[in-house]
C-alpha positions as CSV (number, residue, x, y, z in Angstrom):
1,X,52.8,71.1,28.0
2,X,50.8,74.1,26.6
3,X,47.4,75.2,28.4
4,X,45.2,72.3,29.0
5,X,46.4,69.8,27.2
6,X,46.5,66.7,28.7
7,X,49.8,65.5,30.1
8,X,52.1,63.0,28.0
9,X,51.6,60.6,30.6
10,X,47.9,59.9,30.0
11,X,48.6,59.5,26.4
12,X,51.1,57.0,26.4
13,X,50.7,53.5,24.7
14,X,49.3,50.9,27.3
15,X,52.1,48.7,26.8
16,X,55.5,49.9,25.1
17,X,56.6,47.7,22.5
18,X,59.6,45.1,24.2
19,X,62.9,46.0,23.0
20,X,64.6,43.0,20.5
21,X,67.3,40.9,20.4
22,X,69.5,43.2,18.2
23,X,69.8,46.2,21.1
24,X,67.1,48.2,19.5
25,X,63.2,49.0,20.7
26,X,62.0,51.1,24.0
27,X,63.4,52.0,27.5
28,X,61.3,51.3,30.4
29,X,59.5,54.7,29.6
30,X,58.1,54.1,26.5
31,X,60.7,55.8,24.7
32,X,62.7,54.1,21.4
33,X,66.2,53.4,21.3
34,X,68.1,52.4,18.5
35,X,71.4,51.3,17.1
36,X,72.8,49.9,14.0
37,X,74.3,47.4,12.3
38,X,77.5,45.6,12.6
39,X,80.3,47.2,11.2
40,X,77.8,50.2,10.2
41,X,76.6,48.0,7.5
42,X,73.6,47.8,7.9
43,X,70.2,49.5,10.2
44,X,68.1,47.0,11.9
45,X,64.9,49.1,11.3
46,X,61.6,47.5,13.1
47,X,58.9,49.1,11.2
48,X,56.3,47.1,12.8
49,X,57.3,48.9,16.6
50,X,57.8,52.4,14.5
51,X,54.4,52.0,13.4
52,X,52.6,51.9,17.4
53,X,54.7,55.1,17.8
54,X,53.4,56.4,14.4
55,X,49.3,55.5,15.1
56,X,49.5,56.9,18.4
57,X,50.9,60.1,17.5
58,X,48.1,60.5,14.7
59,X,45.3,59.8,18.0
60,X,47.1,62.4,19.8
61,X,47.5,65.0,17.4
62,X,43.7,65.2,16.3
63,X,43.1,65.5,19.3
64,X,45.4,68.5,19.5
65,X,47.9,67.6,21.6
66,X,51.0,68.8,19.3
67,X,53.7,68.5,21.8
68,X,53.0,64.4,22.5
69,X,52.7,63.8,18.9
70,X,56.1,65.6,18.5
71,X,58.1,63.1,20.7
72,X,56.3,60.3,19.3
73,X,57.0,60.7,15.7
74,X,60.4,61.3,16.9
75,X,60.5,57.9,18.8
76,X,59.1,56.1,15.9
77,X,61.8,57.7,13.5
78,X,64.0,56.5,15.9
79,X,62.9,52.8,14.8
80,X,62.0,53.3,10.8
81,X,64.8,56.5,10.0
82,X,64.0,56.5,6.3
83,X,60.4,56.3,6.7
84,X,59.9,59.2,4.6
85,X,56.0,60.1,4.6
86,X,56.5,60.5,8.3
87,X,59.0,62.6,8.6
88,X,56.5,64.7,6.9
89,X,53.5,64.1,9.0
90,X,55.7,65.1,11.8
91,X,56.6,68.4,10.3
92,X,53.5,69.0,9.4
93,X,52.2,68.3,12.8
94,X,54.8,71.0,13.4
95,X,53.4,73.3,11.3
96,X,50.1,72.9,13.2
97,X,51.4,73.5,16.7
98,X,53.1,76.3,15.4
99,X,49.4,77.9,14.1
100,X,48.2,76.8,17.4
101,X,50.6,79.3,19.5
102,X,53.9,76.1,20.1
103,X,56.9,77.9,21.0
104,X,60.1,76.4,19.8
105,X,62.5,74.7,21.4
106,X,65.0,76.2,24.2
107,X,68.3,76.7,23.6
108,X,69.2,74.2,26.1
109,X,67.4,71.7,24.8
110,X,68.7,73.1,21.5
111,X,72.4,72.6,22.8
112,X,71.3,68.5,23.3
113,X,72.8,66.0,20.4
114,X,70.2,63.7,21.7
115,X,72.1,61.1,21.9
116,X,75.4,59.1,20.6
117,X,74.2,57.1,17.7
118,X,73.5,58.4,14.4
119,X,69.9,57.3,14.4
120,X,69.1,59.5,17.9
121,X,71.0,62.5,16.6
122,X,68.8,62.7,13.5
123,X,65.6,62.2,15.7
124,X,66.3,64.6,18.0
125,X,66.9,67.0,15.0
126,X,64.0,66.1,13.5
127,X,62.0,66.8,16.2
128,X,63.4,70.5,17.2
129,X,63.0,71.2,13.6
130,X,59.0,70.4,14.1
131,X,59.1,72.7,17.0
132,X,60.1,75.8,14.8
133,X,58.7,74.4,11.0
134,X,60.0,77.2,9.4
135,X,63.3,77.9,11.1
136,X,66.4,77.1,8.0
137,X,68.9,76.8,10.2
138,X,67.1,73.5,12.2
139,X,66.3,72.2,8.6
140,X,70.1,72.2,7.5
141,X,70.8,70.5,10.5
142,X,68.0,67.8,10.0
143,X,69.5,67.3,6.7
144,X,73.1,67.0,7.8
145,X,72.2,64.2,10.0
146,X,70.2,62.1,6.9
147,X,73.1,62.5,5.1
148,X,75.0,60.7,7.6
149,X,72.8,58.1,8.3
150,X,72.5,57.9,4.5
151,X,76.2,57.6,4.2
152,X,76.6,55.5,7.2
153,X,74.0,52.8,6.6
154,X,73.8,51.3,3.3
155,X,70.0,49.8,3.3
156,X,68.3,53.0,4.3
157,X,66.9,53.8,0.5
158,X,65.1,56.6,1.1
159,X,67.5,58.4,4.0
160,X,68.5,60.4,1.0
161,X,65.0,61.7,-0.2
162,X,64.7,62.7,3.5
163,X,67.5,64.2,3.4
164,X,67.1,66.3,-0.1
165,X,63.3,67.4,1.0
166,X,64.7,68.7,4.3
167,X,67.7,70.8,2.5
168,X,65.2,71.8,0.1
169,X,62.8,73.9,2.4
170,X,65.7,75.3,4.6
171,X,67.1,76.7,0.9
172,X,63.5,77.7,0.6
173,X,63.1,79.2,3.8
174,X,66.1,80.5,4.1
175,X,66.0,82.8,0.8
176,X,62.6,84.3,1.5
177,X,63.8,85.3,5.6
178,X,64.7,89.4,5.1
179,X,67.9,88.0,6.8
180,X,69.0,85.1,5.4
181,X,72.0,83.1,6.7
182,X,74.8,82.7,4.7
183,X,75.8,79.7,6.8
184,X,72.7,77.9,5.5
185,X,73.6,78.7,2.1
186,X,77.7,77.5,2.8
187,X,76.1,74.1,4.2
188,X,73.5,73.5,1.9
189,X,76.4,74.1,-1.1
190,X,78.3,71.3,0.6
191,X,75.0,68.9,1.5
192,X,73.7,68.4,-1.5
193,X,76.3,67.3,-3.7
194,X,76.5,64.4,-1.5
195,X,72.9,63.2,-2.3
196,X,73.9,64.0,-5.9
197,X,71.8,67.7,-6.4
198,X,74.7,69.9,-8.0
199,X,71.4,72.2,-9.1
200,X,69.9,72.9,-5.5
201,X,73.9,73.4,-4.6
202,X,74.4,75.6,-7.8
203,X,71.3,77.2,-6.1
204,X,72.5,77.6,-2.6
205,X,75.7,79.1,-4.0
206,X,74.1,81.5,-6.1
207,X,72.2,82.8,-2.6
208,X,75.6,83.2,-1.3
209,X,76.6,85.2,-4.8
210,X,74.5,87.6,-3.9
211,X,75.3,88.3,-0.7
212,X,79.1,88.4,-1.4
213,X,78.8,89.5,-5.6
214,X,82.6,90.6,-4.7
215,X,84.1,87.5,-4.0
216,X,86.1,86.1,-6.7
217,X,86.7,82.9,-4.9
218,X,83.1,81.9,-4.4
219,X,82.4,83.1,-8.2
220,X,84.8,80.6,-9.0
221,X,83.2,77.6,-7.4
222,X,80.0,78.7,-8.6
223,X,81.2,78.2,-12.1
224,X,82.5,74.7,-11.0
225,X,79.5,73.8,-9.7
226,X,77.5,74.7,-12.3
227,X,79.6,72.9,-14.7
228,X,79.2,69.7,-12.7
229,X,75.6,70.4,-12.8
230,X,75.2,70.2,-16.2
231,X,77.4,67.0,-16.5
232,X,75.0,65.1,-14.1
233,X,71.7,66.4,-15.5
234,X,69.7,64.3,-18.4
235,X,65.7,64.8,-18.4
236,X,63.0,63.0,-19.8
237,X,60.2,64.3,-21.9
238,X,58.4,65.6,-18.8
239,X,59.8,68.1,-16.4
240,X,61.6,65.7,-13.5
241,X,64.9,64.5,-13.7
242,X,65.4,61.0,-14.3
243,X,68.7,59.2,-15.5
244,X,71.0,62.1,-14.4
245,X,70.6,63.9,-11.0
246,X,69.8,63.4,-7.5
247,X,67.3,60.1,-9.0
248,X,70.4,59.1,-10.4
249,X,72.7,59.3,-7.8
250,X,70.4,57.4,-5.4
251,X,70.0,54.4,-7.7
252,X,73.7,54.4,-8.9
253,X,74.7,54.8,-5.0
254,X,72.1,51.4,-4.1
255,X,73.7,49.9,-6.9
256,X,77.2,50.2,-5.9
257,X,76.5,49.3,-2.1
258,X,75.1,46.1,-3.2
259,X,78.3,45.7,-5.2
260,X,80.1,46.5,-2.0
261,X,78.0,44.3,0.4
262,X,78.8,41.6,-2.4
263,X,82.2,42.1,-2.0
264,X,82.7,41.6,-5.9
265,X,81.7,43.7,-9.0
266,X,79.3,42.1,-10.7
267,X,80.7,41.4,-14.8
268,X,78.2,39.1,-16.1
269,X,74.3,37.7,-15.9
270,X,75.6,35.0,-13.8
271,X,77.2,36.4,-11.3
272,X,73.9,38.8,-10.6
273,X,71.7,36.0,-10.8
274,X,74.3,34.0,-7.9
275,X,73.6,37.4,-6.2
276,X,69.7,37.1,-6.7
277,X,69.9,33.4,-5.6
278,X,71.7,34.1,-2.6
279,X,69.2,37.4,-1.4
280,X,66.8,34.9,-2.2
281,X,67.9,32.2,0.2
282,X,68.5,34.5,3.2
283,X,64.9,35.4,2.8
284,X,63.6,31.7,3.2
285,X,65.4,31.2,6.2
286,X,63.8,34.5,7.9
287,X,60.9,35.8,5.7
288,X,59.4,38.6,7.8
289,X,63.3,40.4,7.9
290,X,62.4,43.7,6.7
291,X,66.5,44.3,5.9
292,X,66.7,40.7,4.0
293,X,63.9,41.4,1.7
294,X,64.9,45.0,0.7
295,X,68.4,43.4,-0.5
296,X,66.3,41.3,-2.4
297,X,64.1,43.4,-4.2
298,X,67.2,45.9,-5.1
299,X,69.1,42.8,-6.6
300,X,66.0,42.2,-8.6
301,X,65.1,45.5,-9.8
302,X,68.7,46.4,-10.5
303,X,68.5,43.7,-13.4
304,X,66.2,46.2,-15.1
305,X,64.1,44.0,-16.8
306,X,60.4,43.7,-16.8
307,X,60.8,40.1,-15.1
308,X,62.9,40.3,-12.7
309,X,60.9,43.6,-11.3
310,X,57.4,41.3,-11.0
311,X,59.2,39.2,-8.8
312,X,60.0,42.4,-7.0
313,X,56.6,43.6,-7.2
314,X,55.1,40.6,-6.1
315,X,57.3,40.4,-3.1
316,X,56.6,44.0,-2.4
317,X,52.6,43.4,-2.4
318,X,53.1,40.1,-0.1
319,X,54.7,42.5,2.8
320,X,52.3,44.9,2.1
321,X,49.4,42.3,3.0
322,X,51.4,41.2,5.3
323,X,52.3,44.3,7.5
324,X,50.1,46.6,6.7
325,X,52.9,49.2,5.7
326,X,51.9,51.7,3.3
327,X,55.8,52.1,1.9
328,X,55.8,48.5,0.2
329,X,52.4,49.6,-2.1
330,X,54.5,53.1,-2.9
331,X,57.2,50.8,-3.6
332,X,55.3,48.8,-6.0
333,X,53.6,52.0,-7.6
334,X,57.2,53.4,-8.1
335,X,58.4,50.3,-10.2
336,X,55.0,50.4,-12.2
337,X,55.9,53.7,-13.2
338,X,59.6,53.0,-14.2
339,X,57.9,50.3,-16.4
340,X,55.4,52.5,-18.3
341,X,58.5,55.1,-18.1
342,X,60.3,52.7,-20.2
343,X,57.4,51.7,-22.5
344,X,57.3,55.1,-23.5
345,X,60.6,55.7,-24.8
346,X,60.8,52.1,-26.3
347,X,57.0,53.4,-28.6
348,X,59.0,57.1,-28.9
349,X,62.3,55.3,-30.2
350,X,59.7,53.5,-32.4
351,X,57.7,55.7,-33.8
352,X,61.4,57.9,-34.7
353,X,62.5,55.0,-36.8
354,X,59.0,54.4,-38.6
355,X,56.8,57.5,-38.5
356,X,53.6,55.2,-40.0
357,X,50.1,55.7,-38.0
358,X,50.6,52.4,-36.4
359,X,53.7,53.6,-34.5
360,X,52.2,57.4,-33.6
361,X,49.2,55.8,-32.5
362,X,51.2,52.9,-30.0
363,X,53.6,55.9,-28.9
364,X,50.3,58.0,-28.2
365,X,48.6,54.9,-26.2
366,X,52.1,54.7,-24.2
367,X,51.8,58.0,-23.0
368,X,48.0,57.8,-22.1
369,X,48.6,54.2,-20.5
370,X,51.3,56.2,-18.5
371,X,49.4,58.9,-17.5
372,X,46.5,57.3,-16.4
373,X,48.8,54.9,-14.3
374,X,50.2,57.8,-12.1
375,X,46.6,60.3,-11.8
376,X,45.4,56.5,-9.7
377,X,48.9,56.2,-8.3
378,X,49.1,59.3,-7.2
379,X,45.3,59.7,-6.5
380,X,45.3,57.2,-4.1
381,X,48.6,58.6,-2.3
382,X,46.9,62.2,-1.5
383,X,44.1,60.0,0.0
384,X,46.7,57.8,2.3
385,X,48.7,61.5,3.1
386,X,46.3,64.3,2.7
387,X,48.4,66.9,4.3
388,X,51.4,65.8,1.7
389,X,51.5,69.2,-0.2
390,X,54.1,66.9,-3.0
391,X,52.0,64.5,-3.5
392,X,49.2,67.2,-4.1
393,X,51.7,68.6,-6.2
394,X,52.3,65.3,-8.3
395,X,48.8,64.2,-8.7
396,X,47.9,67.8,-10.0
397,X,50.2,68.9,-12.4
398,X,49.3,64.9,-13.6
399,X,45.9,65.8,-13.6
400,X,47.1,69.1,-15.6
401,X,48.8,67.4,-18.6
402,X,45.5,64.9,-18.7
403,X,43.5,68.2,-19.3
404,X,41.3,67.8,-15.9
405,X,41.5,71.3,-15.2
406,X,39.6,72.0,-12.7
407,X,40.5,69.1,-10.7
408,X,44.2,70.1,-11.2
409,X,43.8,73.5,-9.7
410,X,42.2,72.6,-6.6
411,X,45.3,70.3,-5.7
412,X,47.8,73.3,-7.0
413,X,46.2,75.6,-5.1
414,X,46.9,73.8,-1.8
415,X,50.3,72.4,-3.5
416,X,51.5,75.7,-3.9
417,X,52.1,76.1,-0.1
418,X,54.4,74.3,-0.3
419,X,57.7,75.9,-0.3
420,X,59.7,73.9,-2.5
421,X,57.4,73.9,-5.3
422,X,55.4,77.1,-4.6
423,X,56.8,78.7,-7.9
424,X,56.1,75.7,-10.1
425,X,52.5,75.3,-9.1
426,X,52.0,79.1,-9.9
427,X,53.1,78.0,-13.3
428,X,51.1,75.2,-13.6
429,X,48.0,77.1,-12.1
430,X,48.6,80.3,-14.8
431,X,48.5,78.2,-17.3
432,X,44.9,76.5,-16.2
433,X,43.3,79.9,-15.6
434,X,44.7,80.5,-19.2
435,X,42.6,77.2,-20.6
436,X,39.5,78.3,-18.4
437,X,39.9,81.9,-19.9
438,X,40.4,83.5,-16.4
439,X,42.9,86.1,-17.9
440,X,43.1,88.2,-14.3
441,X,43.7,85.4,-12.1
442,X,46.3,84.0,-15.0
443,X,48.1,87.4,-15.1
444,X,48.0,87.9,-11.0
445,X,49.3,84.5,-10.3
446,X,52.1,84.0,-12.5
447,X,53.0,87.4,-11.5
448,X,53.4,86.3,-8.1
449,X,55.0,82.6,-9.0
450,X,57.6,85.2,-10.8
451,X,58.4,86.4,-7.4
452,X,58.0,83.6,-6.0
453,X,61.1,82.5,-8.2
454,X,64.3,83.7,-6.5
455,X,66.6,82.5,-9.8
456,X,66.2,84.8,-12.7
457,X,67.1,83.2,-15.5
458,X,66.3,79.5,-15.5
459,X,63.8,77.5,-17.2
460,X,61.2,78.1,-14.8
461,X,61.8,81.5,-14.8
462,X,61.4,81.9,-18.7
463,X,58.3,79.8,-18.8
464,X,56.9,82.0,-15.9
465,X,58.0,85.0,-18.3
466,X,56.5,83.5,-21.4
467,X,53.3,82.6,-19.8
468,X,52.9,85.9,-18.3
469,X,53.7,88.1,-21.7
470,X,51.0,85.3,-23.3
471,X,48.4,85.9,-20.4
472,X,49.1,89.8,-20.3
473,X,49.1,90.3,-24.1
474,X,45.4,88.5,-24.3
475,X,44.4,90.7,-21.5
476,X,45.2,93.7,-23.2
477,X,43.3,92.6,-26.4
478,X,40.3,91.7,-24.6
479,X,40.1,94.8,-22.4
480,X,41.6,97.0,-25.5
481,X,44.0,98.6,-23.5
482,X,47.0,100.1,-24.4
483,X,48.7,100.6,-21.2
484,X,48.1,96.7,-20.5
485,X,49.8,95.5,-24.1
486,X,53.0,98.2,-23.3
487,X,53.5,95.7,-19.5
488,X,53.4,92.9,-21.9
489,X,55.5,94.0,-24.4
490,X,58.0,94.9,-21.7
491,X,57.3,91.3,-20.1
492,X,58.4,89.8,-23.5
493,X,61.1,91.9,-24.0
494,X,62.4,90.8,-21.2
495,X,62.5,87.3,-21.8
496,X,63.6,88.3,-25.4
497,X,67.1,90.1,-24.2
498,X,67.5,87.0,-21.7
499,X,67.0,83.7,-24.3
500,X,66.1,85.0,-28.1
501,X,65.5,81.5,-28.6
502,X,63.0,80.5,-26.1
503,X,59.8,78.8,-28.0
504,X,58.5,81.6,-30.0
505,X,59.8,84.5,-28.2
506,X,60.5,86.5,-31.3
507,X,57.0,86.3,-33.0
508,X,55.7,87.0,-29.9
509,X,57.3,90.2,-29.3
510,X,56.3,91.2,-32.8
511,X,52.6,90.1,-32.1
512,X,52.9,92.5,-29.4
513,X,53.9,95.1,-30.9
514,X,51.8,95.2,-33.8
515,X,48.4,95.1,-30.9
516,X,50.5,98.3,-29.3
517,X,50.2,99.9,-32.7
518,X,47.2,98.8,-33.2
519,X,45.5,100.2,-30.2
520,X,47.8,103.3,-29.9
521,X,46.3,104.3,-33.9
């Protein structure tokens, strides 16, 4: 331990939670062991002995002692491997430590797998990667090893959005280090096709590009990547991907697996409701079996239909009250969402057909109802987590489209350290200090989310481009300068020679010019 901090002894639990029947809980020590299912099938996660490891290592880390709350994030990952809002407490209690003067691990202790199983392997990674927060290379491997427990156990849901955050900030980190490594990049590439990202590996691959532009072979997969990319894309009327993508994959991959568990495909309504029947009945027989209701709600919710997912709500909100655990009210907040999701395109696919009042008016009321949904949803998630930059990220560029300004910048601000969606939130925050009239902070921040944005000709990168022409061009007409409309026309130009038909890119470069003229005369 580091300086005076107290030793790890004195801030162990009382009594360590008794190991269980199915060979997975604590050593004598304290510390969590775990292993999985028969035949691989399944995890036996214990939430409920996660969550002593979990509280403790909350006491231990206001009180500042980093390294204890390291190990036991780690042991409660061991017991509740999917539990994804702690995997981010613990790296940002790494984060913390690291501010505070916590060196990283040793390469001896570096050289450790941490154990045989699966489950150990991607603790141990987790918890070198909180010793050194920003180090890509730990990241990659923290990913690598939620892929495989992903891959290896078929009812961890969310081992796969641990896995896609953690190869998200090693691309991030990785591409701003003044040496980045290309193996990173060559890992990454491979990671995230299997949790169904082809962007991020169209991204990683690009990285690599650049530091090989000479290789006709890696140009070559690039262009296969990218092709697959756009094959599995499909966006909704907001910015997130939805029914193509990594969201996609992961609810086409729980599908299948219950399929496979099944040991049948399911052809018709009765065969899914035998399935539902059956789920149903395992639960009665052992009600508080974390493993047996999860199969249940995904039978129910994979009916997509507004019934069958109240049952899974109301099942989700009984284990909430019941344990305490934060995940089941997330759970029920995500299905909410997919509801209103789906009212709005049903009003949108209205209102196309019959473009009366009535139907503008229903499809404007869907898209309120919606909103107002997720600013509570997601409200009430930055409260539970506020040290989750995403969710501060969620709840603000919510708050954004519901035209609570000043409210939304606040939450970008601190969203924006966030690596993975630094650039974004720049966007989002150029184009509030455009609405407020703040035409120098406007121009200076997307500025910087422009170099903030490693790829240079996506969408993000022309709206950072558009933006910034908009916010330099009203600049220059406010201060009358010459000098500032010539950097905006050259802004706009830019974007002009990339897409000619982004938005209005071509008025706007007139506009431009005519102020140039203008002001010049």
């Amino acid at each position: 331990m580091f300086g005076n901090k107290k030793s790890p002894k004195d801030d162990k639990p009382k009594a360590a939670p008794a190991a269980v029947s199915d060979g997975k809980g604590v050593n004598e020590e304290g510390t969590a062991v775990a292993t999985g299912g028969e035949d691989g099938e399944a995890f036996k996660a214990d939430p409920r002995k996660a969550s002593r490891f979990f509280q403790h290592a909350e006491t231990v880390s206001d009180a500042r002692n980093y390294d204890y709350a390291v190990t036991l994030y780690a042991n409660g990952l061991k017991l509740d491997p999917d539990n994804f809002a702690k995997h981010q407490a613990l790296h940002d209690v790494g984060k913390r430590r690291k501010v505070g003067g916590g060196k990283p691990a040793g390469m001896m202790e570096r050289m450790k797998s941490g154990g045989s199983a699966t489950v150990e392997k991607m603790a141990h990674a987790a918890r070198l990667s909180a010793m050194n927060p920003i180090d890509a290379g730990l990241l990659r491997t923290l990913m690598k090893h939620c892929v495989a427990m992903a891959e290896e156990f078929n009812n961890l849901h969310n081992m796969a959005d641990v896995a896609h955050w953690a190869g998200s900030l090693a691309l991030d980190f990785n591409s701003q280090s003044k040496k980045p490594d290309k193996d990173v990049y060559k890992d990454l590439r491979e990671l995230f096709p299997r949790v169904g990202d082809y962007d991020k590996a169209v991204e990683a691959c690009r990285y690599m590009v650049r530091l090989k532009p000479d290789d006709s072979e890696l140009l070559r997969e690039l262009k296969n990547l990218e092709a697959e990319a756009t094959m599995n894309k499909s966006y909704d009327s907001g910015d997130k991907v939805t029914e193509g993508g990594f969201r996609k994959f992961v609810k086409d991959a729980d599908k299948q697996r219950a399929l496979e568990q099944d040991d049948a495909t399911v052809t018709s309504k009765d065969q899914a409701e035998e399935i539902i029947a059956r789920r149903r009945a395992e639960l009665e027989e052992d009600p508080e079996d974390v493993d047996k209701l999860s199969k249940l709600v995904r039978a129910l919710l994979s009916k997509e239909i507004e019934a069958s997912e109240n049952e899974a709500i109301q099942l989700l909100e009984q284990a909430h009250e019941r344990t305490g655990q934060y995940r089941y009210k997330v759970q029920v907040g995500d299905v909410r969402i997919k509801q209103h999701n789906r009212a709005v395109r049903a009003a949108k696919a209205a209102y196309a057909s019959d473009q009366s009042d009535a139907k503008k008016q229903a499809f404007q009321e869907a898209i309120k109802a919606k909103l107002v949904f997720e600013i509570n949803e997601f409200g009430e998630r930055v409260k539970k987590y506020p040290t989750d930059l995403s969710l501060k990220y969620e709840l603000g560029r919510r708050m954004f489209q519901g035209g609570k300004v000043e409210e939304a910048i606040g939450l970008l601000q601190d969203a924006k350290r966030d690596p993975k969606h630094r650039a974004v939130c720049h966007q989002y925050l150029g184009e509030c200090y455009l609405k407020k009239g703040w035409l120098d902070e406007a121009v200076e921040t997307l500025r910087e989310g422009k170099e903030a944005h490693r790829i240079p000709d996506d969408r993000l990168a022309k709206e950072l481009l558009y933006l910034l022409a908009t916010a330099e061009t009203e600049l220059a007409a406010r201060d009358k300068s010459l000098e500032a409309a010539q950097v905006a026309q050259k802004t706009a130009s830019t974007l002009l020679q990339m897409d000619i038909n982004f938005k209005d890119i071509k008025s706007k470069v007139d506009a431009i010019r005519e102020l140039a003229n203008k002001l010049r005369g």
